[in-house]
N, C-alpha and C positions, 0 to 999 in steps of 0.2 A: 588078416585078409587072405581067406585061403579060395575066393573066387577067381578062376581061370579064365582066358580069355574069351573063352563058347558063352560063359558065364556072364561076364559083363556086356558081352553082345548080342545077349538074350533081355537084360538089362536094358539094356537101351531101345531095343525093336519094338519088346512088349509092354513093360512098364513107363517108359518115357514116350514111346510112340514117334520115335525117329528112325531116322536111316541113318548107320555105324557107318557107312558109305559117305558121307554128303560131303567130307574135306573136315568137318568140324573136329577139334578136342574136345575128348571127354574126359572128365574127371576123377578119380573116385578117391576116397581116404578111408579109413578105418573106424570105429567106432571112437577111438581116443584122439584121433589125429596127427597120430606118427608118422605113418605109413600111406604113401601117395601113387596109385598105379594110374596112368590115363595111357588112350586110346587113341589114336590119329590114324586117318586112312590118307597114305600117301598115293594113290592110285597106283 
């Protein structure tokens, strides 16, 4: 998983159609399921 944080936040705006802002956790894993980054906006 060599996507960066601009990356997954781009992820989430454009393809999911949220706001990386709202307090929620996001997710994300790898294609195998090793490997787990998520994203939380603490304000």
């Amino acid at each position: 998983m060599y996507t960066g944080l601009d990356g997954l936040l781009a992820i989430i705006r454009y393809h999911l159609k949220l706001d990386p802002y709202d307090g929620s956790v996001y997710v994300f894993r790898d294609s195998v399921g090793s490997m787990l980054k998520y994203i939380e906006w603490g304000g």
